[in-house]
C-alpha positions in Angstrom: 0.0 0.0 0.0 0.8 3.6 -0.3 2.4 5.2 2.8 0.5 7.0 5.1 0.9 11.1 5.4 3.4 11.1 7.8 6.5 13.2 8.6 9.9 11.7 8.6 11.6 10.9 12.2 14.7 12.1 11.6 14.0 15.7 11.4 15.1 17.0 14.3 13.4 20.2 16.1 14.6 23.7 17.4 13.4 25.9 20.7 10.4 28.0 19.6 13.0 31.0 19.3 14.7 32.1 16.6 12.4 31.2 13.3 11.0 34.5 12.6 14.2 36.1 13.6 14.1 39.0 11.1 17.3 41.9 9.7 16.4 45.1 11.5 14.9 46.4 8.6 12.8 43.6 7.9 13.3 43.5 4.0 13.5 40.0 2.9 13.3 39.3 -0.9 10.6 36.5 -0.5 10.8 33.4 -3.6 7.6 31.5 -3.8 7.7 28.3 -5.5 4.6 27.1 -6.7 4.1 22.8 -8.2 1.0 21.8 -10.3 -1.1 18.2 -8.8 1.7 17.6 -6.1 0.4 15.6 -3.3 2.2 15.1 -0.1 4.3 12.2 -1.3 7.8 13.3 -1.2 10.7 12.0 1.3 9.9 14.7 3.9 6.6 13.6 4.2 6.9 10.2 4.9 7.2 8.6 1.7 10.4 6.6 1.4 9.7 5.5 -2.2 9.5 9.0 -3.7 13.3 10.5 -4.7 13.1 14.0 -3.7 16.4 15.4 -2.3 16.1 18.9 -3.0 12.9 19.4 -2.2 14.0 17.1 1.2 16.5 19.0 1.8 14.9 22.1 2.0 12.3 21.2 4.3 15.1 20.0 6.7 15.5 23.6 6.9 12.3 24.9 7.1 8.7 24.3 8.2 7.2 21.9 7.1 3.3 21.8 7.4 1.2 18.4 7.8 -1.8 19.3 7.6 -2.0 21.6 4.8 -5.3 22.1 3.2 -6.2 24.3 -0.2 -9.2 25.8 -0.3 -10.8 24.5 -4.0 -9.6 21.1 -5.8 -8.7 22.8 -8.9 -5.4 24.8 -10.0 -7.3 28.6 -10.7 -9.2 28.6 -8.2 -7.0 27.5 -5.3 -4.3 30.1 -6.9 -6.7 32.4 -6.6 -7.2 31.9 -2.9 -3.4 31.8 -2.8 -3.4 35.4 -4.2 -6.3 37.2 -2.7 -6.2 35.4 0.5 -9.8 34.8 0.6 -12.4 32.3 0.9 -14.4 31.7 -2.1 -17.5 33.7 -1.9 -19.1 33.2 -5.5 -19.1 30.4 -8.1 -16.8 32.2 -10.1 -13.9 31.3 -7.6 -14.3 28.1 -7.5 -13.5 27.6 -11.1 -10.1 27.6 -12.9 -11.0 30.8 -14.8 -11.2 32.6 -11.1 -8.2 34.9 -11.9 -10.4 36.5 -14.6 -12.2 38.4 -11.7 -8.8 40.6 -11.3 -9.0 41.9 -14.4 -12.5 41.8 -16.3 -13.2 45.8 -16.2 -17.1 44.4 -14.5 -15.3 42.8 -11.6 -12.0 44.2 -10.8 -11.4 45.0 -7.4 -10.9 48.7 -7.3 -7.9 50.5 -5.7 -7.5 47.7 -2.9 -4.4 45.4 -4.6 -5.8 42.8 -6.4 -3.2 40.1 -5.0 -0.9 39.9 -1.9 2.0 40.1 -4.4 0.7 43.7 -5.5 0.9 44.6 -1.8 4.9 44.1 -2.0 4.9 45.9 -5.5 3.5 48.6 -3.7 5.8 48.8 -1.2 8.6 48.7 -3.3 9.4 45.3 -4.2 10.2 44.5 -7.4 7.7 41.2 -8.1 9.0 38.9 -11.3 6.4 36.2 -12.1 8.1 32.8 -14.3 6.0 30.0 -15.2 2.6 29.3 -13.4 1.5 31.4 -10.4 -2.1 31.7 -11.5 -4.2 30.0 -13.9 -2.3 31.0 -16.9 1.1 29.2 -17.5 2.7 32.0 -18.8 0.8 34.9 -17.1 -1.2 35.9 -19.7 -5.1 35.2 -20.8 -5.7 33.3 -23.9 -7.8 30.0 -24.4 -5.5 26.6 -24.4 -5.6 26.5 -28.7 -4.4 30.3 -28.5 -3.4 32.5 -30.0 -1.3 34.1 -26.9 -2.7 37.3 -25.9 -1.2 40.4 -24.5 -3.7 40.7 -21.5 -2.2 39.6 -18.4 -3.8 37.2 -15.7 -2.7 40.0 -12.8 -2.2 42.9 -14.5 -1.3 44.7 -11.6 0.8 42.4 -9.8 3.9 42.4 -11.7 6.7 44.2 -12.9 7.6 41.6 -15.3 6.6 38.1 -16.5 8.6 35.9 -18.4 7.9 32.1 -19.4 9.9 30.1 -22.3 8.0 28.4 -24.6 10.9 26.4 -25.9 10.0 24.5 -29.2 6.1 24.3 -28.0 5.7 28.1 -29.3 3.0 29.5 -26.3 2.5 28.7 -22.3 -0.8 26.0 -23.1 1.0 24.3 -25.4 4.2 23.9 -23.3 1.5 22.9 -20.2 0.9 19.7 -22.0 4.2 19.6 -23.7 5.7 16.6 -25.7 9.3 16.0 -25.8 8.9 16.1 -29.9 7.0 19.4 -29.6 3.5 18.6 -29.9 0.8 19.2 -27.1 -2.4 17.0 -25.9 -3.9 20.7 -27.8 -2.2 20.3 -31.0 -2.9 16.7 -30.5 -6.8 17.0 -30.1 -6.3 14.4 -27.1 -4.5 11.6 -29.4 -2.0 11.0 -27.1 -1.5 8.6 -23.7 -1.2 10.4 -20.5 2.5 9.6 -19.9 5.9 9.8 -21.6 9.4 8.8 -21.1 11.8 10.4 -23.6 15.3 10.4 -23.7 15.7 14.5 -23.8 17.5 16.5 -21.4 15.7 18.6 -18.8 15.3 20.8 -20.8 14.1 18.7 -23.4 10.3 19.4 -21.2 9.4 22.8 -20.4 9.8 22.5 -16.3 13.8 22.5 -17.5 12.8 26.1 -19.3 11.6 27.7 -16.2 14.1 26.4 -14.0 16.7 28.2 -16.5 14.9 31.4 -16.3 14.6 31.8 -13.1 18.2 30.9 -12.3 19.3 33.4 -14.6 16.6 36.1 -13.4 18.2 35.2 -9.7 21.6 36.5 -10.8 20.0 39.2 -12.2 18.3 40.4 -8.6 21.4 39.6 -6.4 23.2 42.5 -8.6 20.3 45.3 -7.5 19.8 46.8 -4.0 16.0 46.7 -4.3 14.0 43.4 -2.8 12.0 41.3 -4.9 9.2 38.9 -4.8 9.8 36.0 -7.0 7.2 33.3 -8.1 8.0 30.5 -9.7 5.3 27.6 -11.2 6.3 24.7 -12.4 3.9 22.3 -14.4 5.0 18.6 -13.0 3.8 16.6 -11.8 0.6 17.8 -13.6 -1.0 15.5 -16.7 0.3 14.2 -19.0 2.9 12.5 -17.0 5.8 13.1 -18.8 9.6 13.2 -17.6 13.0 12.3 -18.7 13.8 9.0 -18.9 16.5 9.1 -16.4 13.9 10.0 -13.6 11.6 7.2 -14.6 15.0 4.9 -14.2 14.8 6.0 -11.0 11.9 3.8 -9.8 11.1 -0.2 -10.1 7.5 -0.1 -11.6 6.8 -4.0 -10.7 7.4 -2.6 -7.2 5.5 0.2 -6.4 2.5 0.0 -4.1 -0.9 0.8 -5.4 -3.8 2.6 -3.6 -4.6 1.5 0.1 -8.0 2.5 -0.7 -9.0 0.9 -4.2 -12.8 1.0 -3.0 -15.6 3.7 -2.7 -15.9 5.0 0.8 -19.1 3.2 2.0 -22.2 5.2 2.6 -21.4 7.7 0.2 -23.2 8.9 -3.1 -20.8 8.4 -6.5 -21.7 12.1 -7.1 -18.7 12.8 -4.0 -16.1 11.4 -6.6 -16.1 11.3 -10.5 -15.2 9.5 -13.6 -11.7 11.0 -14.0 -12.8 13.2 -17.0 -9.6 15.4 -17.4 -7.6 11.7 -17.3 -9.5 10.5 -19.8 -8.9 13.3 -22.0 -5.6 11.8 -23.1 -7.0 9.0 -25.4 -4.0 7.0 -26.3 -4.1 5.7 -22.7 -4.5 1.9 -22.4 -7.6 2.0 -20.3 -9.8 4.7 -19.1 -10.7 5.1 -15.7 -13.9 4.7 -14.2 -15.7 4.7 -11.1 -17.5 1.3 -11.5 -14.4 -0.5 -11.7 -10.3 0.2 -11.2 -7.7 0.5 -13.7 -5.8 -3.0 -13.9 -2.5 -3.1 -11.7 0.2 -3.0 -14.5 -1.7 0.1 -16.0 -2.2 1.5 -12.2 1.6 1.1 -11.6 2.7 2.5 -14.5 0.9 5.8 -14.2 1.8 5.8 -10.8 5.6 5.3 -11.8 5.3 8.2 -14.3 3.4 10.7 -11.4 6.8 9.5 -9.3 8.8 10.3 -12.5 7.6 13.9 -12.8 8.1 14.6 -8.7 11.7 13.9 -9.4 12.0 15.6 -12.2 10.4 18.9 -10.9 12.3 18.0 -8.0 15.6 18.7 -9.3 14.1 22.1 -11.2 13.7 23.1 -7.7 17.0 22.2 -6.6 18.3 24.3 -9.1 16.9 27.3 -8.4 17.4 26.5 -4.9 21.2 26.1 -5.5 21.3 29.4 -7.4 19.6 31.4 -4.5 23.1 29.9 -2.2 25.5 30.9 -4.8 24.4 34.3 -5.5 24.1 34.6 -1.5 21.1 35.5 -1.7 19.8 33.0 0.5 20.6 35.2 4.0 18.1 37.1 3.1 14.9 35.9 1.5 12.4 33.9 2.6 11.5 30.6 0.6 8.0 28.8 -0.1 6.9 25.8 -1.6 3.3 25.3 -1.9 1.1 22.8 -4.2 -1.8 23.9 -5.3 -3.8 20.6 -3.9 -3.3 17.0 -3.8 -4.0 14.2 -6.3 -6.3 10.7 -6.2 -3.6 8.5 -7.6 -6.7 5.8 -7.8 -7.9 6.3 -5.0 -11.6 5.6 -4.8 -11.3 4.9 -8.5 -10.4 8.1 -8.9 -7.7 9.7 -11.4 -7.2 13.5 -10.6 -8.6 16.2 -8.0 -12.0 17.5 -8.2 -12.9 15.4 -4.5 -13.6 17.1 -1.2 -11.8 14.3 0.3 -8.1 14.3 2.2 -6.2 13.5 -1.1 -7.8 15.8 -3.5 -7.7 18.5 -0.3 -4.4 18.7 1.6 -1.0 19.8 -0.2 2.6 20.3 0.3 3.3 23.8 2.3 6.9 24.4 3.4 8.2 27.8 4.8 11.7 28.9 5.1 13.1 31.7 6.6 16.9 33.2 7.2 16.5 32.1 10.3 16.0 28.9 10.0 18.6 25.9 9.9 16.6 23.0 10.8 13.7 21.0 10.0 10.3 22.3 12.1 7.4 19.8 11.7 4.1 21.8 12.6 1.3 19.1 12.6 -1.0 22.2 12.9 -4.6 22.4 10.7 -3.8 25.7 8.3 -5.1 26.5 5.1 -3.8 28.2 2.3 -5.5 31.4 2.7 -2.8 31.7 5.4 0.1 32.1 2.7 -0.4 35.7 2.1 -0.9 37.2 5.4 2.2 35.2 7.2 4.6 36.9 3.9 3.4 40.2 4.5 3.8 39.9 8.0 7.1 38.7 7.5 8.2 41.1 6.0 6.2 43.8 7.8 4.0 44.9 5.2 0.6 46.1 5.3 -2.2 43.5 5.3 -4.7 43.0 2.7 -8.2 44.5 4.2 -10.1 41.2 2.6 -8.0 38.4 3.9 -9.5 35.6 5.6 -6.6 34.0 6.4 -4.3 33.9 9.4 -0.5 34.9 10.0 1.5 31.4 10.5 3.9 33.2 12.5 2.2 31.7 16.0 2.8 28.8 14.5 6.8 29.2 13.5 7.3 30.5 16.7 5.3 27.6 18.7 4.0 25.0 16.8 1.2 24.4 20.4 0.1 27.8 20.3 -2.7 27.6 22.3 -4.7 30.5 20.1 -4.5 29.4 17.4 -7.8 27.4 15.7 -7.6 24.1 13.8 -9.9 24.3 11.3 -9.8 24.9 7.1 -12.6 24.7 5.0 -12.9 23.8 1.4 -15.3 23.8 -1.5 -16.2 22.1 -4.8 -18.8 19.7 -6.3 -21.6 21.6 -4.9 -20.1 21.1 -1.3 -18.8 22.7 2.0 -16.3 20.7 3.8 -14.6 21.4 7.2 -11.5 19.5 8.7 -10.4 19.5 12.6 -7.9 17.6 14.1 -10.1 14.6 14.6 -13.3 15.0 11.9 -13.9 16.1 8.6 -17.7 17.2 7.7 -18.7 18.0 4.3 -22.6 19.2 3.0 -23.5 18.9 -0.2 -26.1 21.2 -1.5 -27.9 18.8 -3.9 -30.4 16.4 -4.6 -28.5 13.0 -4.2 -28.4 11.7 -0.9 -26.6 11.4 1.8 -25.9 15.3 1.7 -23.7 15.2 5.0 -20.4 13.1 5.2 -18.4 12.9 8.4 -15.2 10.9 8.5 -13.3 10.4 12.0 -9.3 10.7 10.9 -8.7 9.1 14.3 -10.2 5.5 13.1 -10.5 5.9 9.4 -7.9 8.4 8.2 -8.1 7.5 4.9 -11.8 8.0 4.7 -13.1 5.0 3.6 -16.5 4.9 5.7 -18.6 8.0 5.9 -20.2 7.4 10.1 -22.6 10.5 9.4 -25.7 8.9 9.8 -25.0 7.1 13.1 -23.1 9.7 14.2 -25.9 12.8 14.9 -24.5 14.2 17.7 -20.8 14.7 16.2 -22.6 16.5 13.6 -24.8 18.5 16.1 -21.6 19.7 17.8 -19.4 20.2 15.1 -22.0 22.2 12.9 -22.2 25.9 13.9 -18.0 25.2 13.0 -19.1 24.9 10.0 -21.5 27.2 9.6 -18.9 29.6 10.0 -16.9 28.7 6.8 -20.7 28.4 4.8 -19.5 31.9 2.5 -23.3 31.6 0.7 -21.2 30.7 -2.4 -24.1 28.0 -3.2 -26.9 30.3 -2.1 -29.6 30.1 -4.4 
């Protein structure tokens, strides 16, 4: 079976003191690193399968969050969370065209900043965006057959944007890059949903970014302004396609499959799905379903390609990583690594997010600052709303007036802060759910029943038997919770 989430023993902790040690002036350059579909399974989490040393290595200096959780299934929205800091309020956020709400004329946001990344440009940063920090792979909106446009996806949040297309000739087409230069897009979906070719790293376009941003990193060392630096990388996002050398890395025959290959009991199928965006890529050997599972050889080998891309964007991030020691800028800038949620590598059945279950719901969150030298595991309940508000706080910046997120800086500084409230809440599929330390509850608003799911991660934390309807008083209790993350975003 798959492993557990579960951090790794030998990190050891610091005192409380110390990890939001900041210079006097409190003007750290902040680099936020951003990965597509990356689910907690790296070394540092517990998963001794996965080859990630860079990534590994940073969170042995940093912390490392456990209990993660992003706020909507699905890359645009949750990125727009990310930026605004906010819970999602109408059904236009929960969908991956979210970011158009920044800059339609109709519903842009004023003179507030649109983003938390504006709030540094205002305050003199100079921001750089590379690769995928939005919606948009290259920062700009256009619909995935193009043409590029010249309107940006935050067109107030950066001073520059820059993305390499390489031989794919525009950011959608590089998103679902071939090594040989074709796209699932130029395609039309003939193509399987995985690829090993013998290419270089920057024979794909994560290799590209990685480049660009090294290079942009020498640039900034050489100016005496701070910056704000995001970074997006597409892996391990569909199609699951690396260089061969990191699929060498792995023993297909071996790897485990799903612990949960079944639906949850008690549940209605209209919880999960039938793996549409999967399916889109038609040269697969089998298409997924919810009424049966994919056949092990086919499960393992998708699951060996999804490894194949975390090692690959693994060692993108090491190199940027390494360039931030060598142009010594690392004494001074803070470092993130976020996902933008987690993945159902067949669990359920299912192939891809789009769940408001644990493994569609929590992701990767690591935070690094000068301070830091060693691993701090903070097995804390936060959400990704909290991103914005713990940077600006950081580095002393204003606050963004909307935020509904929380500075994390109780948290660095005592990981049993008594204050501080585990809870996050998420939404999708017509659906509310709220996660504690011991429970998550999720309400539907529709007409297939059961509308209420309660899962107790004490007993069953993979959520595999939904105990709502012998459970009424667990429900009774933990319901005005709720009630206080219910935005009226499925009001009728």
């Amino acid at each position: 079976m798959r492993f557990l989430p579960r951090i790794v023993t030998f990190f050891l902790l610091l005192p409380s003191y110390a990890w939001t040690q900041t210079m006097h002036n409190k003007r750290y350059n902040v680099l936020l690193i951003c990965v597509d579909d990356l689910m907690p399974e790296l070394g540092c989490y517990g998963n001794s399968i996965v080859k990630s040393p860079y990534i590994d290595s940073l969170a042995a200096r940093s912390a490392v969050f456990t209990k993660h959780y992003v706020t909507v299934p699905t890359c645009g929205a949750s990125r727009y969370s990310l930026l605004r800091s906010t819970l999602p309020r109408t059904k236009a956020a929960l969908g991956n065209e979210a970011a158009k709400i920044l800059s339609d004329p109709e519903t842009a946001i004023g003179n507030e900043p649109e983003t938390f990344i504006e709030q540094y440009r205002r305050n003199g940063y100079h921001t750089v965006g590379i690769g995928k920090i939005s919606h948009s792979p290259d920062g700009y909106r256009y619909p995935y057959a193009g043409p590029k446009s010249d309107q940006r996806e935050l067109p107030r949040s950066w001073d520059e944007v820059s993305f390499n297309p390489g031989k794919w000739g525009h950011g959608w087409n590089a998103f679902f890059a071939y090594a040989d230069g074709e796209s699932r897009i130029t395609m039309q979906g003939e193509v399987p949903p995985y690829e090993a070719a013998d290419v270089p790293d920057e024979g794909y376009p994560d290799g590209l970014t990685a480049a660009l941003a090294v290079d942009k990193l020498k640039m900034l060392a050489r100016q005496e302004k701070p910056f704000f630096m995001g970074v997006g990388f597409f892996k391990p996002h569909l199609p699951f396609n690396a260089p061969q050398q990191y699929w060498d890395l792995y023993d297909a025959g071996h790897l485990p499959l799903t612990a949960v290959p079944n639906i949850p009991a008690n549940i209605n199928l209209a919880s999960l799905h039938n793996s549409a965006e999967f399916n889109q890529y038609r040269l697969g050997e089998e298409s997924a379903a919810l009424d049966q599972p994919l056949s092990d050889g086919y499960a393992r080998k998708l699951i060996h390609g999804y490894y194949a891309c975390i090692s690959y964007v693994d060692a993108q991030v090491g190199k940027v990583l390494q360039a931030l020691e060598e142009t010594g800028l690392a004494d001074r800038t803070v470092v993130v690594l976020w996902s933008d949620h987690g993945w159902h590598l067949g669990d359920y059945r299912v192939w891809g997010k789009h769940t408001l279950f644990d493994r569609a719901l929590r992701s990767v969150l690591m935070i690094k600052t000068p301070a830091m030298s060693r691993c701090k595991v903070v097995n804390r309940i936060t959400s990704t709303i909290d991103i914005g508000p713990t940077l600006l706080e950081l580095c002393d910046l204003p606050p963004l007036s909307q935020a509904d997120g929380r500075s994390l800086i109780p948290l660095l500084n005592d990981v049993q802060d008594k204050a501080w409230a585990d809870v996050a809440y998420s939404y999708y599929n017509h659906g509310i759910s709220m996660v504690t330390p011991q429970f998550r509850l999720t309400r539907y608003f529709r007409k297939e029943q059961p509308v209420i799911e309660l899962y107790d991660h004490a007993t069953d934390p993979l959520e595999t038997r939904n105990i709502a309807e012998r459970s009424p008083d667990i429900i009774r209790q933990l319901t005005p919770l709720w009630e206080r993350g219910n935005t009226g975003v499925y009001a009728k």
